[in-house]
C-alpha positions as CSV (number, residue, x, y, z in Angstrom):
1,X,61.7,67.0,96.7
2,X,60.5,68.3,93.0
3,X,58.0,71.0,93.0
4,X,55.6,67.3,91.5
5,X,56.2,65.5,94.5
6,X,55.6,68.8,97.0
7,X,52.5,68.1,99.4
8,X,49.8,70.9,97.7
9,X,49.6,74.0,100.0
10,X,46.2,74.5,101.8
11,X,43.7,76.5,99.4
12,X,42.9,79.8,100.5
13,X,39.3,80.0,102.0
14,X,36.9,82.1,99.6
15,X,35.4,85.8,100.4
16,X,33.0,85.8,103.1
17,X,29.4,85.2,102.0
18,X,26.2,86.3,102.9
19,X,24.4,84.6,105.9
20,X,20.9,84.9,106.1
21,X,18.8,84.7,108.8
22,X,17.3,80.5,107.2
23,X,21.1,80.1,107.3
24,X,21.8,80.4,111.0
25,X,18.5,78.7,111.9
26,X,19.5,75.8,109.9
27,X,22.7,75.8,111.5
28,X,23.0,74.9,115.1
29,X,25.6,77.3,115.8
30,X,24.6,77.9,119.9
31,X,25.8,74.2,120.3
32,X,29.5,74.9,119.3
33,X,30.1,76.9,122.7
34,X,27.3,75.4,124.8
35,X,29.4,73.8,126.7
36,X,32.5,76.8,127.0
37,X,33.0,78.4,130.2
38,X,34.5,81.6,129.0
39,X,33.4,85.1,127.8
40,X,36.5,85.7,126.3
41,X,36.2,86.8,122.8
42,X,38.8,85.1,121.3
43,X,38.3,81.6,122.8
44,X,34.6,82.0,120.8
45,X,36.6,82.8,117.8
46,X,38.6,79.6,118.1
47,X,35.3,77.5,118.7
48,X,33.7,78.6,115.3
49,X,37.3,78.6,113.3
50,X,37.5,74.6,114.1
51,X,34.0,74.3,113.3
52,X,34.6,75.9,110.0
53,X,37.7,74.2,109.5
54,X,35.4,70.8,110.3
55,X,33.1,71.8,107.6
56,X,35.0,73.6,104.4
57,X,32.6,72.0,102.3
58,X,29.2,71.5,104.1
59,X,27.1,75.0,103.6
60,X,25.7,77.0,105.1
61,X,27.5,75.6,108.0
62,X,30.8,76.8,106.9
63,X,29.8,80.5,106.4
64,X,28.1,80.6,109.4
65,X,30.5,79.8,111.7
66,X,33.2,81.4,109.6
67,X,30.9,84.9,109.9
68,X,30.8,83.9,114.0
69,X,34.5,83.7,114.2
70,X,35.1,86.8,112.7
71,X,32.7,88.9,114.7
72,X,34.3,87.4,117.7
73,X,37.7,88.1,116.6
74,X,36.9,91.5,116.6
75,X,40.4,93.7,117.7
76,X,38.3,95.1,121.2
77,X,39.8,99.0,122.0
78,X,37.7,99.4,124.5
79,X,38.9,103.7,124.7
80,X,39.7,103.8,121.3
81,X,37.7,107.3,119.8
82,X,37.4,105.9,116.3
83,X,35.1,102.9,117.6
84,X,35.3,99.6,120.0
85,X,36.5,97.2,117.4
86,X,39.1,97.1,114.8
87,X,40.7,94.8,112.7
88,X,42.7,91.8,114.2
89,X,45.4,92.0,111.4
90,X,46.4,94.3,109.2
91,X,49.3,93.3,106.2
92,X,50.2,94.0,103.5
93,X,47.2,96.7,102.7
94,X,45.0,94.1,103.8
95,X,43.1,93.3,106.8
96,X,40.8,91.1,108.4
97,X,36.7,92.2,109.2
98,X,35.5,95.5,111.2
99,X,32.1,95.7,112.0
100,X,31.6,98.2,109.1
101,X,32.0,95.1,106.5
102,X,28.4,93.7,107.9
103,X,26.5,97.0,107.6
104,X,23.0,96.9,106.2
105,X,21.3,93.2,105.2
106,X,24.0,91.4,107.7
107,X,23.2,93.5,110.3
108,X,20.0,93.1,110.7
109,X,20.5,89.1,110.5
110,X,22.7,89.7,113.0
111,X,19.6,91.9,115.0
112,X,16.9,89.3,114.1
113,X,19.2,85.9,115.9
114,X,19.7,87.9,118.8
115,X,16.9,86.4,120.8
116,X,18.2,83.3,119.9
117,X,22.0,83.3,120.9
118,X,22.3,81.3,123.5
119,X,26.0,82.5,124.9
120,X,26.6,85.4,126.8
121,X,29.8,86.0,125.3
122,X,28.4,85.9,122.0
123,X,25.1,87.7,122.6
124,X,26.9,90.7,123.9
125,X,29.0,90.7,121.4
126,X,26.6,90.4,118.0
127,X,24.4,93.4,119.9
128,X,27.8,95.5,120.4
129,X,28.5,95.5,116.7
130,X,24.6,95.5,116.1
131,X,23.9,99.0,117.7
132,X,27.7,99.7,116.5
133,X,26.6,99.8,112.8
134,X,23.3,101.2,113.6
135,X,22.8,103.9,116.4
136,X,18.7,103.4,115.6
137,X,19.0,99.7,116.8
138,X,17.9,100.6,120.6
139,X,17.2,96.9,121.4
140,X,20.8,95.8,120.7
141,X,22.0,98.4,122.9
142,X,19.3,96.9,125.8
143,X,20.7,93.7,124.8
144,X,24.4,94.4,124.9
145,X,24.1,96.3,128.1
146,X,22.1,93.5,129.9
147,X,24.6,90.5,128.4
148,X,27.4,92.1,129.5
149,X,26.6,92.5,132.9
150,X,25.5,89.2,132.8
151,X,29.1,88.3,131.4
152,X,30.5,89.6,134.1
153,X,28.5,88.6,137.1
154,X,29.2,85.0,135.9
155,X,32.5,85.8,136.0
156,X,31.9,87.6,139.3
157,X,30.8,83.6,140.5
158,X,32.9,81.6,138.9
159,X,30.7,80.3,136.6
160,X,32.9,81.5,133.8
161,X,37.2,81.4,133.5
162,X,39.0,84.4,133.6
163,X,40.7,85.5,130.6
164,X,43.9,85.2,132.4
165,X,44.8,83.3,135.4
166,X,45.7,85.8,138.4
167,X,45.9,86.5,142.4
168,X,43.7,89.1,141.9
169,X,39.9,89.2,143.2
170,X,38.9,91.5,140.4
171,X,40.0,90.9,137.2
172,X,40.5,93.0,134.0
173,X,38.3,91.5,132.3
174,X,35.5,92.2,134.6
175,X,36.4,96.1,134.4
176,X,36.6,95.9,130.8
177,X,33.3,94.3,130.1
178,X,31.2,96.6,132.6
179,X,32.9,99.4,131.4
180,X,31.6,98.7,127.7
181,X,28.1,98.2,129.1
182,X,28.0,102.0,131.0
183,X,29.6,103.4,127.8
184,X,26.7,101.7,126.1
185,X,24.3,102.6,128.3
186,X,25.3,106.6,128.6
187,X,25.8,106.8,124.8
188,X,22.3,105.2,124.0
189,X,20.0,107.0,126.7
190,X,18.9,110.4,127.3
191,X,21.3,113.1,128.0
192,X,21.4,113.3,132.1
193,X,19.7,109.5,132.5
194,X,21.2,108.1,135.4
195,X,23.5,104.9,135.0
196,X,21.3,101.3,135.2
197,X,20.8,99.9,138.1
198,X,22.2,97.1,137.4
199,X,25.8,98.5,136.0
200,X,25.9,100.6,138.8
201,X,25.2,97.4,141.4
202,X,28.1,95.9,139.4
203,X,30.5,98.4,140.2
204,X,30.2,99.1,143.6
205,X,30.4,95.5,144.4
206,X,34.0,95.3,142.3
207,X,34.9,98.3,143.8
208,X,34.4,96.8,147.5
209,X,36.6,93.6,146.2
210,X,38.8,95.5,144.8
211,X,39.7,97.6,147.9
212,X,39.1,94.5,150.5
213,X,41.7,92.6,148.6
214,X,44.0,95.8,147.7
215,X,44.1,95.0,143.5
216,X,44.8,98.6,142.8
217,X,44.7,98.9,139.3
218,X,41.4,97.4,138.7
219,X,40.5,99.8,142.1
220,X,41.7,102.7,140.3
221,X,39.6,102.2,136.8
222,X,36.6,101.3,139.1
223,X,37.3,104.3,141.1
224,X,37.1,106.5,138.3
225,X,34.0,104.8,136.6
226,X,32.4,105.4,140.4
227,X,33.4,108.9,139.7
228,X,32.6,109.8,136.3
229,X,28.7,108.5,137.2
230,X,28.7,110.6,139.9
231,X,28.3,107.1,142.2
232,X,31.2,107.8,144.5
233,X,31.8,111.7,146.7
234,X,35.0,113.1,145.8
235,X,35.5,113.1,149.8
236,X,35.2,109.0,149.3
237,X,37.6,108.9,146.7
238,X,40.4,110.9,147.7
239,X,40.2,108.8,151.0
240,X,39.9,105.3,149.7
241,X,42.9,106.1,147.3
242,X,45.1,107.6,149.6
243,X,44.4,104.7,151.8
244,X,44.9,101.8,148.8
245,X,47.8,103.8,147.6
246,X,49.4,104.0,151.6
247,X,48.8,100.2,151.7
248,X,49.9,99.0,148.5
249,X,53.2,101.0,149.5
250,X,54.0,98.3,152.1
251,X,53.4,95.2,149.9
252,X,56.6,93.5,148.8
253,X,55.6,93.1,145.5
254,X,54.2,96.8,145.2
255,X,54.4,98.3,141.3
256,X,55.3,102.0,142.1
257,X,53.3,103.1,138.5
258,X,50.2,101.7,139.8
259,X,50.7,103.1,143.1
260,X,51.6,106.9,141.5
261,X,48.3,106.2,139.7
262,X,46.2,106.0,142.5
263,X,48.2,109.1,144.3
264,X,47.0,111.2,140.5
265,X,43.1,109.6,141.9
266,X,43.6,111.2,145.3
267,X,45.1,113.9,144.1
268,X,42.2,114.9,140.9
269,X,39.7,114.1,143.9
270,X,41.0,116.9,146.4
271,X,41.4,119.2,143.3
272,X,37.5,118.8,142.8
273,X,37.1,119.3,146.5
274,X,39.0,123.1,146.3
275,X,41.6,121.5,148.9
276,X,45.0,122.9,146.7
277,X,47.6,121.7,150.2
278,X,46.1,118.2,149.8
279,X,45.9,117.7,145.9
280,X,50.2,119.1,146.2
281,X,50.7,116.5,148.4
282,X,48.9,113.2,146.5
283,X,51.0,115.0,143.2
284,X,54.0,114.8,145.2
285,X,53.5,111.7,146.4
286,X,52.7,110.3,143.2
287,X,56.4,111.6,141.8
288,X,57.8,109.9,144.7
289,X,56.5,106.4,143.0
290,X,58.1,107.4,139.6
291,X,61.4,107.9,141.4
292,X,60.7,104.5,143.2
293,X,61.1,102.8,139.6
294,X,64.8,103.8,139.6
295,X,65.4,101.4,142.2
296,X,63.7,98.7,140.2
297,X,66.0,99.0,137.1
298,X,70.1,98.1,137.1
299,X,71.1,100.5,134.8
300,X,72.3,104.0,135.3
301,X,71.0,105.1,131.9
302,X,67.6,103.4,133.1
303,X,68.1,105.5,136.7
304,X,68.3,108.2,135.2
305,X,65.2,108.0,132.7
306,X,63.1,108.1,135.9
307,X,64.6,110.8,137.6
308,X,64.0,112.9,134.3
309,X,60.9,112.0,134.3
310,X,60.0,113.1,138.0
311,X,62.0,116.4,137.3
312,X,59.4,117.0,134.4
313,X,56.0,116.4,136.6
314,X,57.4,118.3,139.7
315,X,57.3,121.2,136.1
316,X,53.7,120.8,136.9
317,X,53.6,121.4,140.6
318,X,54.2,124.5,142.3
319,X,57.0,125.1,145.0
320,X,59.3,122.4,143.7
321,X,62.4,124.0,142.2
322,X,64.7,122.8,144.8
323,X,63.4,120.0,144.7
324,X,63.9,119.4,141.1
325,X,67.2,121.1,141.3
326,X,68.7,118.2,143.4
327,X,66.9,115.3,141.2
328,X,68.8,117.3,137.9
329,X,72.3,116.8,139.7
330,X,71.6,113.2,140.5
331,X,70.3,112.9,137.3
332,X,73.3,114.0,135.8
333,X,75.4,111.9,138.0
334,X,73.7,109.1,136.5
335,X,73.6,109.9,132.9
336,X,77.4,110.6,132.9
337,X,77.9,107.1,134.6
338,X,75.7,105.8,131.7
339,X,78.2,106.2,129.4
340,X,80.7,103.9,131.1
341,X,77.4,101.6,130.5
342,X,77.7,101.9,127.1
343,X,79.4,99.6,124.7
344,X,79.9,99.9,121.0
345,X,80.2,97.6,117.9
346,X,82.0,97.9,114.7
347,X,81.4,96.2,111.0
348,X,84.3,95.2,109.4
349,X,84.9,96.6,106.3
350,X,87.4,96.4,103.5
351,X,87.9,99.6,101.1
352,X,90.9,98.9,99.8
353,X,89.5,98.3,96.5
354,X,87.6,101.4,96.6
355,X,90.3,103.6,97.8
356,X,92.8,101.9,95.0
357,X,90.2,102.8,92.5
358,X,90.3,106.5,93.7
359,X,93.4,106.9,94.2
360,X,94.4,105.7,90.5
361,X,91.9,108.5,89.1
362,X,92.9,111.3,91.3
363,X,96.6,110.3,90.0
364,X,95.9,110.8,86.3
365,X,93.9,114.4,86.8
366,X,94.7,117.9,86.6
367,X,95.0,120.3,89.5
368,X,92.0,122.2,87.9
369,X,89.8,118.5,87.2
370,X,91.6,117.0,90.5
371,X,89.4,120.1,92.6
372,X,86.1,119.1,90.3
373,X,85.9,115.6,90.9
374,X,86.9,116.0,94.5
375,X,83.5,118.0,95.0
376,X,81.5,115.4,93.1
377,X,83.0,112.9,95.6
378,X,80.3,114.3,98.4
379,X,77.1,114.0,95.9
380,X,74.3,113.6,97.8
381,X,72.4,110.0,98.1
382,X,68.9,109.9,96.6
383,X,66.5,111.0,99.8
384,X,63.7,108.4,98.3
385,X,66.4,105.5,97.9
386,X,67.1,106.5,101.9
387,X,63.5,106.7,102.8
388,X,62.6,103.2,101.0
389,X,65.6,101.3,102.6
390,X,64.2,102.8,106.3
391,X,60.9,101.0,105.8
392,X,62.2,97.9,104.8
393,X,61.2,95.2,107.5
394,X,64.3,95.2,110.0
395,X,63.0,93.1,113.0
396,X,61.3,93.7,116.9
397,X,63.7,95.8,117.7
398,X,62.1,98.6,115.6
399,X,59.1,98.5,117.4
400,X,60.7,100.1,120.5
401,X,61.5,103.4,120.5
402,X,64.5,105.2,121.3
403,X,66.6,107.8,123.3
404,X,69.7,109.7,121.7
405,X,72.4,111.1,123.5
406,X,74.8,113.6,123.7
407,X,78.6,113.3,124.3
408,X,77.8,114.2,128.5
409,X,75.2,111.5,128.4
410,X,72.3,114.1,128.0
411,X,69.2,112.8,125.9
412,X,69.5,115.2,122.8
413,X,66.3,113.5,121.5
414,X,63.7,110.8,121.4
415,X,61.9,108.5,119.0
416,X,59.4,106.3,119.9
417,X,59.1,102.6,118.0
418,X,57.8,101.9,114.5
419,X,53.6,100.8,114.7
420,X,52.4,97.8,114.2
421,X,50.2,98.5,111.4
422,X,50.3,101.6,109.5
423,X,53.6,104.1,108.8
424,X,56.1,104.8,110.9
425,X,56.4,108.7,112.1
426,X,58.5,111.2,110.1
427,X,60.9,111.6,113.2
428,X,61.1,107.3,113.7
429,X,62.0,107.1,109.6
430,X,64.8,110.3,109.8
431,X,66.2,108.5,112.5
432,X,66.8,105.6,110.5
433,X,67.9,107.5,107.2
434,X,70.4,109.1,110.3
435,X,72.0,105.9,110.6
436,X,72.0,105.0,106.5
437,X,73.9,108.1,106.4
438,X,76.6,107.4,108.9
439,X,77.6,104.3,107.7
440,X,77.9,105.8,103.8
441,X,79.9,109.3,105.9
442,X,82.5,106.4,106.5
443,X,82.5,104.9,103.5
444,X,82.8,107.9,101.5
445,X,85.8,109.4,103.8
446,X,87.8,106.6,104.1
447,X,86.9,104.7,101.1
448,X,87.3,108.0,98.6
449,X,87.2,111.5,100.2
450,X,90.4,110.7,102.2
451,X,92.5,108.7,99.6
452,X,92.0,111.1,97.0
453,X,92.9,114.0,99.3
454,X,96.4,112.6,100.1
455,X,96.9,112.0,96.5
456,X,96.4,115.9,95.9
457,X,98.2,117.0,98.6
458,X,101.3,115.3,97.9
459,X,101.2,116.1,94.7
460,X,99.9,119.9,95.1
461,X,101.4,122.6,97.8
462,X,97.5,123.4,98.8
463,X,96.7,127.3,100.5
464,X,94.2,129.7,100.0
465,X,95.1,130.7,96.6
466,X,94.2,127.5,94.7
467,X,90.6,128.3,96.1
468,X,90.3,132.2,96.4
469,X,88.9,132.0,92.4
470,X,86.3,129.2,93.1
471,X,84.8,131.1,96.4
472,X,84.8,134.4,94.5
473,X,82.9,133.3,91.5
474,X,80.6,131.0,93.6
475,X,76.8,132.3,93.7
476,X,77.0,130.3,97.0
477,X,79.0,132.5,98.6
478,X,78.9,136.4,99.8
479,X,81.5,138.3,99.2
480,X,81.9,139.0,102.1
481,X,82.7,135.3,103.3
482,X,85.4,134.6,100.0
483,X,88.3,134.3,102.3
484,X,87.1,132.8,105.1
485,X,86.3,130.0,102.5
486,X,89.3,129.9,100.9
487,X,91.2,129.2,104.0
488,X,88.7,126.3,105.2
489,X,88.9,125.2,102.0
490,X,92.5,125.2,102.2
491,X,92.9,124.0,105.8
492,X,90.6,121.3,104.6
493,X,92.9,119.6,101.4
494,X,95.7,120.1,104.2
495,X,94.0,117.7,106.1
496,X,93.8,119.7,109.0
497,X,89.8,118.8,110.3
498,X,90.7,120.8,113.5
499,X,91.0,123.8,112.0
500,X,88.6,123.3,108.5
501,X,85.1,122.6,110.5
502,X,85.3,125.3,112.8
503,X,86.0,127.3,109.7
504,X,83.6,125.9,107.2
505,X,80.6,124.7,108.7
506,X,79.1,127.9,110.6
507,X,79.3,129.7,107.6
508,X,76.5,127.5,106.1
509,X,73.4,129.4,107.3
510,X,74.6,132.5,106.0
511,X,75.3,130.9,102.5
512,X,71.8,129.4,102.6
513,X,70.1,132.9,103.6
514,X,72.5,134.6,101.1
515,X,71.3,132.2,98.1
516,X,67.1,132.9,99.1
517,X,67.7,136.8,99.1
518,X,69.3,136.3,95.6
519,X,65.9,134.3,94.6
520,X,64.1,137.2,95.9
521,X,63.2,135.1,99.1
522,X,63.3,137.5,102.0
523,X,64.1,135.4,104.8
524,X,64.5,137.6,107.7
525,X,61.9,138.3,110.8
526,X,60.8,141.3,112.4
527,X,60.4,141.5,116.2
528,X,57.6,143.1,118.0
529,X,59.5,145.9,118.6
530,X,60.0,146.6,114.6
531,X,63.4,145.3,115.1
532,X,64.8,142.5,112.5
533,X,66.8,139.6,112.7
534,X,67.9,136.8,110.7
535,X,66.0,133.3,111.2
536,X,68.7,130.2,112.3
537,X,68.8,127.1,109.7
538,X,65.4,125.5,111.4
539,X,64.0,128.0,110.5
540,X,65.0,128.4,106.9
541,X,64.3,124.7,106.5
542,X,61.3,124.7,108.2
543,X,59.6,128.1,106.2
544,X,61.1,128.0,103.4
545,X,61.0,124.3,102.7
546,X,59.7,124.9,98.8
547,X,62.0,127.2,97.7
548,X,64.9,125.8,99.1
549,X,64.1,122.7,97.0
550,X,63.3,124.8,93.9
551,X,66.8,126.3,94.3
552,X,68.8,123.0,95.3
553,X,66.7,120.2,94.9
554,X,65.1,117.6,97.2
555,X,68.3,115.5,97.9
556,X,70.8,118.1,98.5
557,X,68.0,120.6,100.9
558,X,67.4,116.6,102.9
559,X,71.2,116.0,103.3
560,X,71.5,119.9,104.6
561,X,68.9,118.8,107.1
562,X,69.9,116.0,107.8
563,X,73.5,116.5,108.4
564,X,73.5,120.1,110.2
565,X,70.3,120.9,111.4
566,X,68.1,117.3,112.1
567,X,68.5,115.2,115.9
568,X,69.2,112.7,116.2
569,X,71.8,113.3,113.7
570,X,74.9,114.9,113.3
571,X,73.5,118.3,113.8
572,X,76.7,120.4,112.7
573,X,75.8,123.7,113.0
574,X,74.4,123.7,116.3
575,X,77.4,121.3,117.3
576,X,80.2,124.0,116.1
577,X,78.2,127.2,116.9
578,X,77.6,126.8,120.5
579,X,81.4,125.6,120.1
580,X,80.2,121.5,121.6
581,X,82.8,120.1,118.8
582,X,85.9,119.4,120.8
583,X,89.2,118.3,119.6
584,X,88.8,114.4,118.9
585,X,85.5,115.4,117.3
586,X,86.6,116.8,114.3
587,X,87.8,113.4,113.1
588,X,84.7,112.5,113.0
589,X,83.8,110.7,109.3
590,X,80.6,113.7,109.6
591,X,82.6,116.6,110.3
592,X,84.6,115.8,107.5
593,X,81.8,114.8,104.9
594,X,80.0,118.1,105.9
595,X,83.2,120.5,104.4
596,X,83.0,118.4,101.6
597,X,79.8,118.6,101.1
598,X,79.8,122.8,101.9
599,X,82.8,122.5,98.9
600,X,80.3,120.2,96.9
601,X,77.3,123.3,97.0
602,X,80.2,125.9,96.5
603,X,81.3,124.2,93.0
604,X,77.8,122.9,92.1
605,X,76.9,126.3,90.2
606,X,80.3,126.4,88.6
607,X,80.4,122.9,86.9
608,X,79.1,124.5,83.4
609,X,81.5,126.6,82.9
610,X,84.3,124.7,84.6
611,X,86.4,123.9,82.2
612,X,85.8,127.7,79.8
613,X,86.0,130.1,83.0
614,X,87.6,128.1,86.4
615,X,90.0,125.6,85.4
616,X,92.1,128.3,83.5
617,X,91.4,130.5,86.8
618,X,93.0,127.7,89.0
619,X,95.6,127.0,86.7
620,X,96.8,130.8,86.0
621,X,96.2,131.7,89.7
622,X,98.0,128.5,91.2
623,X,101.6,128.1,89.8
């Protein structure tokens, strides 16, 4: 089909307008939802969006019940700090309305139809954002307490749906829409009023449903309203929650979380009470339930995520290390069967052309040029090209987070999922630059660091000589370090990994201290005691983030983080210098980018005078 013949694409609908209060009275919006038999917010919003859609070019009606659909598609975070409502969508540095968009003149249409909204649902909800806007507007708070409870009481009878269909006597939606009204209520009275009568009549007749028929998670946030208004002993608590908590234990179709939630209940309730035995044993209790979700997942990996997290709440509770000293056996029992869990996946990749290519330049060069352009090989990647390429859209599966483990199966490290809305966390976007990384480490070693290597060492009889010179006059270096260099070096163009990393790669800290003191950085730390001692690679990252850059610049100090010091990653130097690099390791594409890389910062300062001062070095000191 030609772009002529293409059916036209739906005109986007204009700004919201202004709706004045002759608007709505001209307007019989109430009849749109007479007839609905719901509260829930977002069936309201459908109701006025087909209206609108059934009037896009009749006025006011169309920005009337387009102004109605957004107030009642209001994103409700009903313990949200910042404010009840938020945007439904946000995209693209656009969203749809908050409450803040209708301040002044639209508010106080909003305040002046509220006697005349006929629907609970809709009442409630126009006062909400009313007295949202406008803490002065005490009438919309009287309003929005009163409609809610009225919301819910006809939900309480049937007279309105449930949000969701359920088993349960007490619904969610119930909780949530009583709970709004007290946090109305509290927030627009004196300091010290007692809750309304009506609220409070509302929740101690959920509460009493909610035990009889044993739905224990609206129980618990019931419990805990009872609580914070003081409507409810702690004596009375602790008891009803052990109880519901005992019972819900026998059900078949128990949810150990919600069950550990109401053992936390009992267990704040005796803490109030001053009995320390009792609140030990609801805490106890409650970790029993977390371990009770191991049996509720197949995997060992999943097994063992519980019984990690029950070692770190027993932390919390005095008198438990044996305890937590057999869950951290089982625990690694699992995680070591976890790895036999694991599987792996490889992309095909064909480097021949790559590797051709470098291997018919490293055939052409110089001994002296062959040892400059192998450094350059290990150049950095740009650290905003990495960052940019993270935050590119890459499916669902970003949105859950992550756990990283070691070799034994131990998690080294975890990242939780990209948001929604709004920028993913520095740790969540280095964990992705991570994996960037790895995949260019094997490209880089197998399509040009390892060709070119062979292609020198068949042609040149590599040892420490060929390398003493470049280590000596490196600014990188200490002096002290010029021969240990010069044999990694060495053991590296040999092509003996097993032997290079070891040798190479701890002495990166030191180089990196050794480089601030020469920029008048002092990087050292003195102890209480008056004592001094040298700060690890964090550190230096961390402190003396600035300089560092000053010194190397942004992409080279990122790649040092990234591949020695950052997890997940490869984390080199803690790797080699609690000595967790074993023999098949060093073949790893890392280990081997990370001594070119070390040789890359050793000949970096030397490239301007490379060919006056080193290459007639190398060549003299070589044959």
């Amino acid at each position: 089909m030609s772009e002529e013949e293409s059916e036209p694409s739906e005109a986007p609908w204009p700004p919201q307008a202004f709706v004045s209060t002759a608007d709505f009275q001209s307007v019989d919006y109430n009849a749109v939802i007479r007839d609905l038999k719901s509260v829930y917010d977002h069936k309201l919003e459908a109701a006025f969006m087909a209206a609108a859609r059934n009037n896009l070019t009749k006025e006011p009606d169309f920005s009337a019940y387009r102004l109605l659909a957004s107030a009642c598609g209001l994103h409700f975070r009903l313990h949200d700090k910042s404010g009840p409502f938020g945007p439904q969508l946000v995209m693209d540095g656009r969203r749809s309305a908050i409450p803040e968009d209708w301040l002044g003149e639209q508010n106080e249409v909003f305040s002046e139809i509220l006697p005349e909204v006929e629907h609970p649902g809709l009442r409630a909800r126009l006062a909400d954002i009313v007295w949202t806007n406008d803490r002065r507007k005490g009438t919309a708070a009287q309003i929005a307490v009163l409609t809610y409870c009225e919301c819910v009481e006809g939900l309480v009878e049937e007279r309105f749906e449930d949000r969701f269909p359920s088993d349960h006597k007490v619904s969610l939606e119930e909780v949530d829409l009583v709970e709004r009204s007290a946090q109305i209520h509290s927030r627009s009275s004196k300091r010290g009023s007692p809750l309304h009568e009506r609220i409070a009549s509302i929740l101690r007749e959920l509460y009493q449903q909610a035990r009889e028929h044993l739905d224990i998670v609206p129980l618990r946030r019931l419990a805990e309203l009872l609580s914070r208004h003081a409507l409810i002993s702690m004596d009375e608590l602790a008891a009803h929650a052990e109880a519901a908590a005992l019972a819900a234990e026998k059900r078949s179709d128990a949810y150990p979380l919600a069950i550990k939630q109401l053992w936390n209940l009992a267990a704040f309730a005796h803490q109030e009470a001053g009995r320390s035995d009792e609140e030990r044993r609801c805490l106890i209790a409650g970790v029993d339930q977390t371990l009770q979700m191991a049996g509720q997942v197949g995997s060992a990996s999943a097994q063992a995520h519980w019984y990690r997290e029950a070692i770190g709440e027993l932390r919390t509770i005095p008198d438990t290390a044996e305890r937590r000293e057999q869950l951290r056996l089982a625990m690694r029992s699992l995680q070591e069967k976890a790895l036999e869990e694991m599987g792996s996946f490889s992309i095909p990749m064909d480097l021949t052309e790559i590797a051709t290519g470098t291997i018919a330049i490293f055939e052409k060069l110089t001994l002296s040029d062959a040892l400059k352009e192998f450094a350059l090989l290990a150049r950095p990647t740009s650290a905003n090209q990495l960052r940019k390429k993270a935050l590119e859209p890459h499916g669902l599966a970003e949105m859950f987070g992550a756990a990283h483990l070691d070799h034994d199966g131990k998690i080294t490290k975890e990242v939780e999922g990209a948001p929604l809305d709004g920028e993913p966390s520095e740790d969540w976007l280095k964990s992705k630059m991570v994996q960037q990384m790895r995949f260019r480490y094997e490209i880089a070693v197998s399509g040009q660091l390892e060709p070119a290597r062979r292609v020198l060492a068949r042609e040149f009889p590599f040892s420490e000589r060929h390398f003493r010179f470049i280590a000596l006059q490196s600014p990188f270096i200490p002096r002290s370090h010029v021969e240990t260099f010069a044999l990694g070096f060495a053991r590296m163009m040999q092509g003996d990994m097993l032997s290079a990393g070891p040798i190479i790669i701890p002495q990166l800290e030191q180089c990196v201290r050794h480089v601030l003191m020469n920029s008048s950085v002092e990087s050292s730390k003195m102890r209480s005691d008056l004592t001094q001692e040298d700060r690890s690679l964090s550190a230096l990252l961390e402190m003396y983030h600035d300089d560092l850059i000053r010194i190397f610049g942004e992409d080279i100090v990122f790649s040092i983080d990234m591949l020695f010091n950052h997890r997940p990653g490869p984390a080199l130097r803690h790797e080699f210098a609690h000595g967790k690099i074993g023999d098949g390791s060093c073949g790893d594409p890392a280990v081997y980018y990370g001594c070119c890389f070390i040789y890359l910062l050793v000949c970096v300062p030397l490239l301007p005078i490379w060919a006056e001062h080193v290459a007639p070095a190398i060549e003299a000191g070589s044959f």
